[in-house]
DOSE-259087 format. One record per residue (C-alpha): x, z, y; residue in three letters. Coordinates in steps of 0.2 Angstrom, whole numbers, plus 5000, padded with zeros to 4 digits. Layout:
BEGIN
ATOM     X     Z     Y   aa
ATOM     X     Z     Y  Ala
...
***
This chain:
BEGIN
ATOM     X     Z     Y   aa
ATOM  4796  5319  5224  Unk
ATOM  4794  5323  5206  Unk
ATOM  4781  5310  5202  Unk
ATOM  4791  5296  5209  Unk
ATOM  4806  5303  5199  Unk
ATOM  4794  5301  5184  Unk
ATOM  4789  5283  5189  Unk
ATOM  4804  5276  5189  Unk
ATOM  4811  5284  5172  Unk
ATOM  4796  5277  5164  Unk
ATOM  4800  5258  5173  Unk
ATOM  4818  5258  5166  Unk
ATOM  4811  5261  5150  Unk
ATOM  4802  5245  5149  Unk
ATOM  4819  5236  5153  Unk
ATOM  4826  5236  5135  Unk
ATOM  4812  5225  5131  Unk
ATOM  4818  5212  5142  Unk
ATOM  4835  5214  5138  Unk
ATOM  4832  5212  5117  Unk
ATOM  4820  5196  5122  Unk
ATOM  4835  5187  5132  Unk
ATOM  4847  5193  5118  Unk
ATOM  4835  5184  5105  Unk
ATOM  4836  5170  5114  Unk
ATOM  4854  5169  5113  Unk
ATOM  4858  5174  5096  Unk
ATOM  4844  5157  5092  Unk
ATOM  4853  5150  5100  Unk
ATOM  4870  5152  5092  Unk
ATOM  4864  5155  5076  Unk
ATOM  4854  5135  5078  Unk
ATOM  4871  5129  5082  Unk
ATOM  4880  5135  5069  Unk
ATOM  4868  5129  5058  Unk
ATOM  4869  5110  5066  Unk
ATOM  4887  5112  5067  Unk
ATOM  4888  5116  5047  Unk
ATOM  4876  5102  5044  Unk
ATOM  4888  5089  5054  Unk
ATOM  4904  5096  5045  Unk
ATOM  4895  5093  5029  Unk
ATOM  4889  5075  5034  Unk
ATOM  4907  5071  5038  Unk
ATOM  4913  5076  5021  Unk
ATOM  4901  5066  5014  Unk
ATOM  4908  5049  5024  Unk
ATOM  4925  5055  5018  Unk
ATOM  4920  5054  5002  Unk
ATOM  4912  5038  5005  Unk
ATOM  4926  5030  5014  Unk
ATOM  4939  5036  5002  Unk
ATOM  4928  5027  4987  Unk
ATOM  4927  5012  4996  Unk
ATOM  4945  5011  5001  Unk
ATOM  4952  5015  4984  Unk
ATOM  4939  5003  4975  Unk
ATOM  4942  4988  4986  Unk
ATOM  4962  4990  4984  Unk
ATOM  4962  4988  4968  Unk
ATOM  4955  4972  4968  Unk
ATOM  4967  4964  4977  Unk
ATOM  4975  4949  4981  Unk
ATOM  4957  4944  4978  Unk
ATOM  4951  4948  4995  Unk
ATOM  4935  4941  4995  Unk
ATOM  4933  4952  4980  Unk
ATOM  4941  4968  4986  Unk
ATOM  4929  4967  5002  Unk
ATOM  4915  4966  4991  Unk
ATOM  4917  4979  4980  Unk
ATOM  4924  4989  4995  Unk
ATOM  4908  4989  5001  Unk
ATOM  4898  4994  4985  Unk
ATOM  4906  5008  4979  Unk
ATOM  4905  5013  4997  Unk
ATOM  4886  5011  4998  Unk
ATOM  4886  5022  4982  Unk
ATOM  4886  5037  4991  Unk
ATOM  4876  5047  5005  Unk
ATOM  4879  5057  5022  Unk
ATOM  4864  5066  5029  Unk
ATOM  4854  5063  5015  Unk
ATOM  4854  5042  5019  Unk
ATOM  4863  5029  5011  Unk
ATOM  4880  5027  5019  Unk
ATOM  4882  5007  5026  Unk
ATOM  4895  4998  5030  Unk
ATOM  4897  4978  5036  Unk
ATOM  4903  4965  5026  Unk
ATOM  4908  4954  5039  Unk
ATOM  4925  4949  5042  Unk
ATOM  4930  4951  5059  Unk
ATOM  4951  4951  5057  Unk
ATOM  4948  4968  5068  Unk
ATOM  4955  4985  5064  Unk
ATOM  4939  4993  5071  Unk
ATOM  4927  4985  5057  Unk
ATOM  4917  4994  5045  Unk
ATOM  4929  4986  5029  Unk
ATOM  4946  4978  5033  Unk
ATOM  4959  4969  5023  Unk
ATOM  4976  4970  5028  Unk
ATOM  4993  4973  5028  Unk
ATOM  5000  4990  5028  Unk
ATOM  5017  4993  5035  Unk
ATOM  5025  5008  5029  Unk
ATOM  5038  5009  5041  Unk
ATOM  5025  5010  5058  Unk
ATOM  5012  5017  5047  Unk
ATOM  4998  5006  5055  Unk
ATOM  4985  4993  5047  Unk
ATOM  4988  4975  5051  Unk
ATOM  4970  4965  5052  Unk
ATOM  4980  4949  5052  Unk
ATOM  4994  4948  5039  Unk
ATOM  5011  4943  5044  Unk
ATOM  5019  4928  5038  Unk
ATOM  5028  4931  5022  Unk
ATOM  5019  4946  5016  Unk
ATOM  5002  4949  5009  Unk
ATOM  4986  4958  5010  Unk
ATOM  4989  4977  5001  Unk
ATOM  4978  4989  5008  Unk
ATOM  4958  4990  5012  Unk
ATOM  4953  5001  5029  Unk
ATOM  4935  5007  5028  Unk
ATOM  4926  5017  5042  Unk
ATOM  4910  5026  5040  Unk
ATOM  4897  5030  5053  Unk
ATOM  4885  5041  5058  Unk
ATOM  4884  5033  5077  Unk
ATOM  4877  5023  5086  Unk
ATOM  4891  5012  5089  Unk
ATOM  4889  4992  5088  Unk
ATOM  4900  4977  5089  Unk
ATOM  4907  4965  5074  Unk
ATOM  4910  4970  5058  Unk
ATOM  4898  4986  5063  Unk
ATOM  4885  4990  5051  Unk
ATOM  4868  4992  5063  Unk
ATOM  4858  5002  5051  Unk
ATOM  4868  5018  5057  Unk
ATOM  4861  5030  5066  Unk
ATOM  4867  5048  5072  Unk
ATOM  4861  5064  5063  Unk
ATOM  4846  5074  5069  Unk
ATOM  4849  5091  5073  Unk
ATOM  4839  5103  5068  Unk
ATOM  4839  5119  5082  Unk
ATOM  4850  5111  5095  Unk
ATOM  4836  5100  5100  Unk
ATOM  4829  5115  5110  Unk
ATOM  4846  5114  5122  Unk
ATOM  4842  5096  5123  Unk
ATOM  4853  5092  5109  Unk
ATOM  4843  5078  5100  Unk
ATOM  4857  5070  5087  Unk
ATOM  4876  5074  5082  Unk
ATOM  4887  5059  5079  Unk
ATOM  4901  5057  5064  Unk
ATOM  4912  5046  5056  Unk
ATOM  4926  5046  5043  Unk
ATOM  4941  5032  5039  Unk
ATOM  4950  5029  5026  Unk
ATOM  4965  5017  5021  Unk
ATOM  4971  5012  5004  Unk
ATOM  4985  5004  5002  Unk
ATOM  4996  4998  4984  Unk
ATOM  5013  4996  4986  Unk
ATOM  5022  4979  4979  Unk
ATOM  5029  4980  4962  Unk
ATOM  5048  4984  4959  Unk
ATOM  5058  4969  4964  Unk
ATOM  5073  4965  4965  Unk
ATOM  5081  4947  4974  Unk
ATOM  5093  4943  4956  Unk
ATOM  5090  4926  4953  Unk
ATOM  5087  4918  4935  Unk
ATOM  5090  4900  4927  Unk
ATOM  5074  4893  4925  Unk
ATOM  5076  4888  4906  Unk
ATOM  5078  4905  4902  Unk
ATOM  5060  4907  4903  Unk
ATOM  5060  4897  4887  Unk
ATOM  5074  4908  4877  Unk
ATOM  5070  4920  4865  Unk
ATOM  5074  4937  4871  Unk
ATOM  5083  4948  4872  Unk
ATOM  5099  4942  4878  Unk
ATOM  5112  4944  4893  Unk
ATOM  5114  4938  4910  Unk
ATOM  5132  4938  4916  Unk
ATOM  5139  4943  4934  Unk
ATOM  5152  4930  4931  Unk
ATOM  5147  4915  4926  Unk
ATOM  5164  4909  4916  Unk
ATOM  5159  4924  4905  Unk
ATOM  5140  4918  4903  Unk
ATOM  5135  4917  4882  Unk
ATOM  5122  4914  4875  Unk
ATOM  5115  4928  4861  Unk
ATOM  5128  4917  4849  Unk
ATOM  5141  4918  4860  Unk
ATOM  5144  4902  4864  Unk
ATOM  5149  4899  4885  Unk
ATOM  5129  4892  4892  Unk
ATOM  5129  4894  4912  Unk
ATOM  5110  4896  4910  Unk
ATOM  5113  4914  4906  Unk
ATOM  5121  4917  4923  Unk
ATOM  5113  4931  4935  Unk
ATOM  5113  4927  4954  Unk
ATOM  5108  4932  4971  Unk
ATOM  5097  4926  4985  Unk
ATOM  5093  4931  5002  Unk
ATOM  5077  4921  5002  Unk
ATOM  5083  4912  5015  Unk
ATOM  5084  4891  5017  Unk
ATOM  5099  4898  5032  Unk
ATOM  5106  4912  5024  Unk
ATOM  5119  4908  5011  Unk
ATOM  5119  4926  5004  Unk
ATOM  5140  4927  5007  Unk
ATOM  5138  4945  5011  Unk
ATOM  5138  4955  4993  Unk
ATOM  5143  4971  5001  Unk
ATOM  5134  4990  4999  Unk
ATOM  5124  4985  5016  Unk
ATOM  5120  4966  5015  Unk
ATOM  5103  4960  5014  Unk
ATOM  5103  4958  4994  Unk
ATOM  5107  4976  4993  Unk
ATOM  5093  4980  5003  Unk
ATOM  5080  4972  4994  Unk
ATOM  5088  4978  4979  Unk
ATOM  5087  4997  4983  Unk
ATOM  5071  4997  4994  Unk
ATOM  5078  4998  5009  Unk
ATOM  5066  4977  5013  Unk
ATOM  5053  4973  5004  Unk
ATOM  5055  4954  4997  Unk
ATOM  5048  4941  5007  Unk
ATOM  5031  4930  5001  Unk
ATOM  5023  4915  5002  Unk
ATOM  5041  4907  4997  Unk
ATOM  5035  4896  4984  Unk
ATOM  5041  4880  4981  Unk
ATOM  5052  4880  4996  Unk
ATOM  5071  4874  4995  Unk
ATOM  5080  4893  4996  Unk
ATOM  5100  4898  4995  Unk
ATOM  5106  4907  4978  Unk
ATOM  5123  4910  4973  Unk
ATOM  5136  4917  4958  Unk
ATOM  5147  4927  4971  Unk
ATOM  5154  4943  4963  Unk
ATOM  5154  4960  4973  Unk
ATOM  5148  4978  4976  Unk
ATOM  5130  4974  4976  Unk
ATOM  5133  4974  4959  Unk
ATOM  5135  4992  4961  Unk
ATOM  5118  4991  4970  Unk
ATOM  5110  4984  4956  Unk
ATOM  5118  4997  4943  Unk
ATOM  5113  5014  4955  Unk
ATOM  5095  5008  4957  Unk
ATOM  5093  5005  4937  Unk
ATOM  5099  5021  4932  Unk
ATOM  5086  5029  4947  Unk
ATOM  5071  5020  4945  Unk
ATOM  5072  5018  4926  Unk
ATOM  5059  5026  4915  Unk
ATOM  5059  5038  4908  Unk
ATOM  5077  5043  4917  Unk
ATOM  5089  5043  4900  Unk
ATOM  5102  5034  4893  Unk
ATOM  5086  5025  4882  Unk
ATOM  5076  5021  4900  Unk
ATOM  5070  5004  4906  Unk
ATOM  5066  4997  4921  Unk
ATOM  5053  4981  4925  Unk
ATOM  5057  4973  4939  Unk
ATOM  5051  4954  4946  Unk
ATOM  5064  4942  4950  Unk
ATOM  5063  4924  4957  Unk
ATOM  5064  4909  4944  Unk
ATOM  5076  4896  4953  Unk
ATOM  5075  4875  4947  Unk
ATOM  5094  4877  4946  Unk
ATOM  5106  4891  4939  Unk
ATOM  5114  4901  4953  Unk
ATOM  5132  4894  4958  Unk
ATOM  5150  4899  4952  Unk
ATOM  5154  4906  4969  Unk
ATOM  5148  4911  4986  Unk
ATOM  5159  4895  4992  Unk
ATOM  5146  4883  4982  Unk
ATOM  5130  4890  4984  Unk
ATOM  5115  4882  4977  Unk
ATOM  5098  4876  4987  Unk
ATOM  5086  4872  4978  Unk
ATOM  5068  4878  4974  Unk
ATOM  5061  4895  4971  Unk
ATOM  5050  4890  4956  Unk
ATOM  5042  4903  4951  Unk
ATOM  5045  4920  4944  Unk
ATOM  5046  4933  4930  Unk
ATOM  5042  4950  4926  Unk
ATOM  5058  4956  4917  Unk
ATOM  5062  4973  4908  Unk
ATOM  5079  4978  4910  Unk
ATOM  5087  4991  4896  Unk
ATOM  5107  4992  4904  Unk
ATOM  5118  4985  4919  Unk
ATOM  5136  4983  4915  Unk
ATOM  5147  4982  4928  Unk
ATOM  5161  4984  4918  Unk
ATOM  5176  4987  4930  Unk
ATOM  5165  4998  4943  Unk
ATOM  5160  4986  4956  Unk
ATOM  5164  4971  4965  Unk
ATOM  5180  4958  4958  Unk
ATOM  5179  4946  4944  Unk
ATOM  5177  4960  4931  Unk
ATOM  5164  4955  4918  Unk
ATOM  5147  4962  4918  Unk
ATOM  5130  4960  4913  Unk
ATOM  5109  4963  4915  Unk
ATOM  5102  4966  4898  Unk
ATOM  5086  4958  4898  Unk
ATOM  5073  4967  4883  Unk
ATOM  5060  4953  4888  Unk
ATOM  5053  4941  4901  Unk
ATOM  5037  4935  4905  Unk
ATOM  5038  4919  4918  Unk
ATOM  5023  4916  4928  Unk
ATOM  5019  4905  4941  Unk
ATOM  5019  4908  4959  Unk
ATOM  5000  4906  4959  Unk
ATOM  4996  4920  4946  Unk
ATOM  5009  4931  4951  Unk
ATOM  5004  4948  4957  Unk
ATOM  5015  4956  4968  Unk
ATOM  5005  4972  4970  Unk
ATOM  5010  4987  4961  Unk
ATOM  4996  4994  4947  Unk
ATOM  4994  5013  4958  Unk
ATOM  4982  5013  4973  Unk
ATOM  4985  5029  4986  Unk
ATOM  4977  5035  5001  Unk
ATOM  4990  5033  5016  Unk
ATOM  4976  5039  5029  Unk
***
């Protein structure tokens, strides 16, 4: 009885053996996978970093899109994940899912249109970067996924990765106050009255060419509505962007007095730098063939010529808002430029995804 007590005592001995072997196996295996799973959180860093170049670089080159897709793609491929050079395609495919697209970004969805709407323009370059094996147009084929280096054992041959990235630049200040075209030849600085019975020239001699108007850029619209809520207040504070791709068409302006003067008065005084009383604010307006007319009863349709980069120094509106009170936009300089040259992008590129 004693002897086959001894025998089995000295067999459950030779268990622990068996239990440290499986638990070597175990912890090889964990400790493998961590090391792959590392390896792949450090791969998709790096096609962050990638796309994030790319994006950033190609944006700035706009509204040369040709341009800004190349050079999308080479500051891209300046970089590597998983010790290869990242690549991307070239290919325009006018699809989201494309290695480099050039698009419109709308701020209000928050989404990247491949195909830009009417009336706006291209701002914002999309570049993804791979690690997969995924295929199809505008897909680079020279990606592969990432080799692991212990999960192979599990049957875990490769990992797969990839990163996004969106750019965007956001247009320039605007603002929907329409100019006489021949001040674009006048010496500045001078004045551009609300009212166009007080418009003078820098002598002070009555010339209706130094008349401020409005426009809804519209060939409907007549721009009646000067209230705190029209459309002209809206693209003067932000609240719509101005419309593109208006060039040369015949478009409504008028002279009409009312609160959006206000308008125009609360957003210089906000977006003016730097914010004091010695503060300017640069703004592009359209450059009309024909001054703005006297009253909202007369308005004017004629052709959006081109337009100008203006610094503005003050906006008087005298009595306080709307009415026939006097009032002015003092114009430091202007620069006119013609609708072909004219970049309506902002100078600052930002990641929006």
């Amino acid at each position: 009885m004693d002897a086959f007590r001894r025998v089995i005592k000295s067999d459950q001995k030779g268990f622990a053996l068996v239990y440290i072997a499986l638990m070597v196996v175990v912890l090889f295996a964990f400790v493998g996978l961590a090391v792959d799973m590392g390896h792949m959180y450090l791969t998709k860093g790096q096609l962050q970093n990638a796309a994030d170049a790319g994006a950033l670089a190609g944006v700035s080159q706009l509204p040369n899109v040709t341009v800004a897709r190349q050079t999308a793609k080479q500051f891209t491929e300046t970089n590597k994940a998983a010790g290869e050079t990242v690549k991307v395609d070239l290919n325009n495919t006018n699809s989201v899912s494309g290695d480099i697209v050039v698009g419109y970004w709308d701020k209000n969805s928050r989404t990247l249109q491949a195909v830009v709407p009417a009336g706006k323009m291209a701002n914002a370059v999309k570049v993804m970067t791979r690690r997969t094996s995924e295929s199809g147009a505008g897909i680079s084929t020279d990606n592969k996924p990432v080799d692991t280096f212990f999960a192979r054992v599990m049957n875990w041959d490769t990992m797969a990765a990839r990163a996004e990235a969106i750019a965007c630049r956001p247009p320039k200040p605007s603002a929907p106050v329409v100019l006489c075209k021949e001040l674009c030849t006048k010496p500045a600085p001078f004045r551009v009255y609300f009212n166009q019975a007080q418009a003078k020239d820098p002598a002070g001699v009555l010339d209706k060419t130094y008349t401020v108007g409005w426009t809804e850029f519209s060939a409907t619209s007549k721009a009646t509505d000067l209230g705190k809520n029209s459309t002209v207040a809206k693209l003067i504070d932000g609240r719509q962007d101005i419309p593109l791709g208006l060039c040369d068409l015949t478009l409504y302006s008028n002279n009409g007095l009312g609160l959006v003067k206000k308008v125009l008065h609360d957003t210089f005084i906000e977006k003016r730098t730097p914010q004091d009383s010695t503060g300017t604010w640069t703004i592009l307006v359209p450059i009309f063939d024909v001054c703005p007319a006297v009253s909202p009863s007369a308005e004017s349709y004629t052709t959006l010529a081109q337009f100008a980069e203006i610094v503005v120094s003050d906006v008087n509106i005298a009595g306080g808002g709307g009415g026939s009170s006097d009032g002015y936009v003092q114009v430091e300089s202007i620069t006119c430029q013609a609708c072909a040259t004219t970049n309506f992008l902002g100078d600052k590129a930002a990641l929006v995804k």
